[in-house]
C-alpha positions in Angstrom: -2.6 -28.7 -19.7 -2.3 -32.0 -21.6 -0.7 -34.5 -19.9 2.1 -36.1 -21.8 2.2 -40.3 -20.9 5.5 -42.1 -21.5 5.7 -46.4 -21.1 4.9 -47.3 -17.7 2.5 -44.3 -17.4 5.5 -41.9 -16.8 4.5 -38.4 -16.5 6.8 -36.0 -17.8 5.0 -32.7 -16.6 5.5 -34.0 -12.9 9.5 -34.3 -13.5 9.8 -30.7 -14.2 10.4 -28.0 -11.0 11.4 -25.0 -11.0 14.5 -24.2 -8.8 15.8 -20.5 -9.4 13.1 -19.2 -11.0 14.0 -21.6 -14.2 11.7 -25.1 -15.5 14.2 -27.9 -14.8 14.0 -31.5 -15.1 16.9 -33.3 -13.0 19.6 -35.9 -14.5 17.7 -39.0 -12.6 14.2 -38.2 -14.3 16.3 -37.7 -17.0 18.4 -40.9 -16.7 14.9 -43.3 -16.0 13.3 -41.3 -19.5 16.7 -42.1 -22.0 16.7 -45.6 -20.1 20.5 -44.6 -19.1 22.0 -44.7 -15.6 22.4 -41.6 -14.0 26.0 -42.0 -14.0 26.3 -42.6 -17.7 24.0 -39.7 -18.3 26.3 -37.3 -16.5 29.3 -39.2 -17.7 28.5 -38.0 -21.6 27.8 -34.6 -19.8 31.2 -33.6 -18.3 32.9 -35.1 -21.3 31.6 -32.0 -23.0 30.7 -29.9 -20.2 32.1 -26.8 -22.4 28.4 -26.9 -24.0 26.8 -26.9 -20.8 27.0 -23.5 -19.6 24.9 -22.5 -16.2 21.7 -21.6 -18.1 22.0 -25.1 -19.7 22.9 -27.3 -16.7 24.2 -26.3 -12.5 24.2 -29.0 -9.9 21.8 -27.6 -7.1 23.3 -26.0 -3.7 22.8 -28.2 -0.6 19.9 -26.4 0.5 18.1 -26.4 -2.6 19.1 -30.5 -2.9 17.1 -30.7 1.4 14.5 -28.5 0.2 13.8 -30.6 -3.1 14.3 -33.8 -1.0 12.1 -32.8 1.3 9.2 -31.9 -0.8 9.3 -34.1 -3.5 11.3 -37.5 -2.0 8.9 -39.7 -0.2 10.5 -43.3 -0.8 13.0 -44.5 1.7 15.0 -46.0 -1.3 15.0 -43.0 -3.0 16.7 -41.1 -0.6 19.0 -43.3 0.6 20.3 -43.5 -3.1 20.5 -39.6 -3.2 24.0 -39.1 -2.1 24.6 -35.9 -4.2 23.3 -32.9 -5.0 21.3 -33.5 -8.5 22.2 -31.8 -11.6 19.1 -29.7 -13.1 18.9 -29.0 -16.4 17.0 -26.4 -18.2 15.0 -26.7 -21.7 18.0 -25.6 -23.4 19.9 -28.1 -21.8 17.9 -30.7 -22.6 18.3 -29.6 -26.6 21.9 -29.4 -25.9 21.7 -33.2 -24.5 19.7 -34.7 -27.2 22.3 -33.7 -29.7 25.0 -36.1 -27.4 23.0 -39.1 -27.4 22.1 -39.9 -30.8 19.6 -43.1 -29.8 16.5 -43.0 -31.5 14.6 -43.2 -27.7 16.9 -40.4 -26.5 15.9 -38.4 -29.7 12.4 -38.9 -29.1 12.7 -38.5 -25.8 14.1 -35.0 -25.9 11.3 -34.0 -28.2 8.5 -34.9 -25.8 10.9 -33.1 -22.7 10.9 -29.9 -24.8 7.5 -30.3 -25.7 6.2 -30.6 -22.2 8.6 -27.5 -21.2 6.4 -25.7 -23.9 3.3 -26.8 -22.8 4.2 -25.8 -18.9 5.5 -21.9 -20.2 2.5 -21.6 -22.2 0.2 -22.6 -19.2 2.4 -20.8 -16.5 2.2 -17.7 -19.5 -1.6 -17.7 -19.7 -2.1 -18.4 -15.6 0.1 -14.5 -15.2 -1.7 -13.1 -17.8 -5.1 -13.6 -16.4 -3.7 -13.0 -12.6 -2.6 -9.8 -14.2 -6.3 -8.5 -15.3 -7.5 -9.9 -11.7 -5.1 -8.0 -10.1 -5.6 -4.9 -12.6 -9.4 -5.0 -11.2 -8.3 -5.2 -8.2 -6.3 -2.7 -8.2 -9.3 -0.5 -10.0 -11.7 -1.7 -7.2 -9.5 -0.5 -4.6 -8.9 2.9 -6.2 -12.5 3.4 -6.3 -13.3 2.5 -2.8 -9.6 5.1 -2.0 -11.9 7.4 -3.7 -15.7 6.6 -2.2 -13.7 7.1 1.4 -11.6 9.9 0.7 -14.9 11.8 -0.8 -17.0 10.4 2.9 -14.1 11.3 5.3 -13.9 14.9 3.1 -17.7 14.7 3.8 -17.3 14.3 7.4 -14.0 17.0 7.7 -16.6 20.0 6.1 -19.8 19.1 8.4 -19.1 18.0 11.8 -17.0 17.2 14.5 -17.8 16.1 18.0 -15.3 16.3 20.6 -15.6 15.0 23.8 -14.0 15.9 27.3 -10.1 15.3 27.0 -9.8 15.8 23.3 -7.5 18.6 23.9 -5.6 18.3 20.8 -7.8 16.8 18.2 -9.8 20.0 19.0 -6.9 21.9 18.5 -5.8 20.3 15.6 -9.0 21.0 14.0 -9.5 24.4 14.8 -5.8 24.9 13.2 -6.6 23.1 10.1 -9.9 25.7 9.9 -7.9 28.5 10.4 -5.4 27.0 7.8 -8.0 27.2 5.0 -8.0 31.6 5.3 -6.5 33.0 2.6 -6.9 36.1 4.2 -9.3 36.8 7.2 -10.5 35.2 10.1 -13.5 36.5 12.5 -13.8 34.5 15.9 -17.1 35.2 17.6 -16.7 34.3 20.9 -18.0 35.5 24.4 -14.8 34.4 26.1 -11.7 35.0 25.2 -8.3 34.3 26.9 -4.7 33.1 26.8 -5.7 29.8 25.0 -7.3 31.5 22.0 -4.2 33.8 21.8 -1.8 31.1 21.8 -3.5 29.4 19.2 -4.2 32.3 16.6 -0.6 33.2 17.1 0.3 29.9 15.5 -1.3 32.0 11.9 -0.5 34.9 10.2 -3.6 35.5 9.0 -6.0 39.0 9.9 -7.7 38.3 12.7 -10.9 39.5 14.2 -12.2 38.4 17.5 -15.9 40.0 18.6 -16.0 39.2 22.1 -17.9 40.5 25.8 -15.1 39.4 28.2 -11.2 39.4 27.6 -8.2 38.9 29.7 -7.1 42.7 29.3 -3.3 41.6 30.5 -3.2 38.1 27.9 -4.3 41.3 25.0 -1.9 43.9 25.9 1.2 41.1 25.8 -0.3 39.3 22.9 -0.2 42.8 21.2 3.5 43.9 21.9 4.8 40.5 19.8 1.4 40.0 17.4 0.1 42.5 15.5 -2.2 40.7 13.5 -5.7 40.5 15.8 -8.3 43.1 16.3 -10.2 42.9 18.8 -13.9 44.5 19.0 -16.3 44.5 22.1 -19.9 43.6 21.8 -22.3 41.2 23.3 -25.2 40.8 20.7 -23.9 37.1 20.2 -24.4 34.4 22.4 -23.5 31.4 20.1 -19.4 31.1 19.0 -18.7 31.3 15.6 -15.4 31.0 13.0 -16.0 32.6 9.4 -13.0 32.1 6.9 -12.6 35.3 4.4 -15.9 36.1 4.8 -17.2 32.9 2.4 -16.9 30.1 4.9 -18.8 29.4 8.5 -18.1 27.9 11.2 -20.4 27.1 14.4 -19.0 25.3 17.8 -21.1 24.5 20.3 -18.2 25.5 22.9 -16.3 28.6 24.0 -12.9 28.3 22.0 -11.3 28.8 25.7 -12.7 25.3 27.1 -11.3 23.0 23.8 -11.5 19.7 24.7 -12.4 20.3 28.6 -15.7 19.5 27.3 -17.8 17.9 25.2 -19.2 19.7 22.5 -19.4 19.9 18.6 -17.7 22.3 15.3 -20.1 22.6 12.2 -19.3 23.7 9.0 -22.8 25.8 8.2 -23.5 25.5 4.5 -26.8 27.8 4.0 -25.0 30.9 2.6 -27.7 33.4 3.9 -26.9 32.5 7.5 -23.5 33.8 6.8 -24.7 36.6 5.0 -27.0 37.4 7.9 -24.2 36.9 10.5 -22.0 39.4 8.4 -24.3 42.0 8.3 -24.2 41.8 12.2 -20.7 41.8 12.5 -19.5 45.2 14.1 -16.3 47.2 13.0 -15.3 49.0 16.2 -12.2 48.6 17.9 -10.4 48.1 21.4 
């Protein structure tokens, strides 16, 4: 931005704040520019205050005056001649003021003010506009690294999962977001099965199949008077534990579903097809 030099190598740009969101230039940088006292600056002010509405011209609030004072004050004679709250005025005001004092200085005074105020919404305008493509990258970048993690923690959900002793529910919780995927039909392959595996596939609605050596024969026969979505078939060709989803989907775990999370062991998601054709093909039909 072009600096703007006045006599005595004022700077106008460094007179201008912004207090409420708004460019202002206060009524003693305004005074020492016209070469008027404050007092007779503000004087011709109120004497036609009507054309000085709030978006023109407002005097600023006490903690806006400590704030500004604060900041911007840093002579000891300055402050001690602050004994009011400062008027601000806006670049409309200033327009509106160069129309009350007709001196060629305050004329050409008023242009350079307006000038400057042009110069500082043009830079502020251009600053927002390129913070607006940085932050537009940004935001792009961001959505792509959303993405490149969502796809690896997606990776991670459909491969494995290794639990280790005490994980009681984030075993759980995993083996109900597998048997959440069914649409359908679930076969459990397990050698083991008791109340813990009953109370958890009676959190689904979903056809169940469990193949399984031992059971608790008392856990079934209650399970069965409330549930009567599980079938239950005896065999003990398997020695591994197994989940397949509608027949499409398999799952291996390296555990008896009984013992989630008592131990440490590990559920994967098998992806060679022919393994789950194979298992399939295996998979007995008789009942309890």
């Amino acid at each position: 931005m072009n600096n703007i030099i006045l006599k005595k190598d004022i700077k106008i740009e460094n007179m201008i704040y912004e207090i409420r969101g708004k460019q202002v230039i206060l009524d003693r940088d305004l005074a020492k520019l016209y070469e008027v006292e404050t007092k007779v600056l503000m004087q011709s002010v109120k004497r036609n205050i009507e054309r000085f509405p709030e978006n023109f011209m407002f005097q600023l609030s006490s903690l806006e005056f400590d704030n500004w004072r604060s900041q911007f004050v840093t002579s000891n004679n300055d402050k001690i001649g602050l004994r009011r709250a400062p008027y601000a005025f806006t670049e409309q005001g200033v327009a509106m003021l160069s129309g009350l004092l007709r001196s060629k200085i305050a004329i050409a005074t008023s242009i350079k003010i307006i000038e400057t105020f042009v110069k500082i919404r043009k830079y502020i305008s251009n600053n927002l506009i390129e913070q607006k493509y940085i932050n537009e990258l940004v935001i792009k970048d961001s959505k792509r690294i959303d993405l490149i993690e969502s796809m690896l923690s997606e990776f991670k959900e459909k491969t494995n999962h290794l639990f280790f002793k005490g994980q009681v529910y984030d075993a759980y919780s995993l083996l109900m977001n597998i048997f959440n995927e069914a649409k359908k039909e679930i076969i459990i392959i397990d050698n083991y099965v008791n109340k813990n595996i009953l109370d958890i596939i009676s959190k689904t609605r979903k056809e169940i199949t469990i193949i399984t050596n031992k059971y608790n024969n008392h856990d079934y026969e209650m399970y069965k008077m409330q549930y009567k979505n599980v079938k239950l078939v005896i065999n003990n060709t398997f020695h591994d534990r197994f989940i397949i989803i509608d027949r499409k989907v398999l799952y291996h775990s390296g555990a008896s579903f009984k013992d989630l999370g008592n131990k440490c062991f590990e559920i994967s998601k098998i992806e060679d097809i022919s393994i789950l054709n194979s298992l399939l093909k295996k998979v007995p039909s008789m009942e309890v």
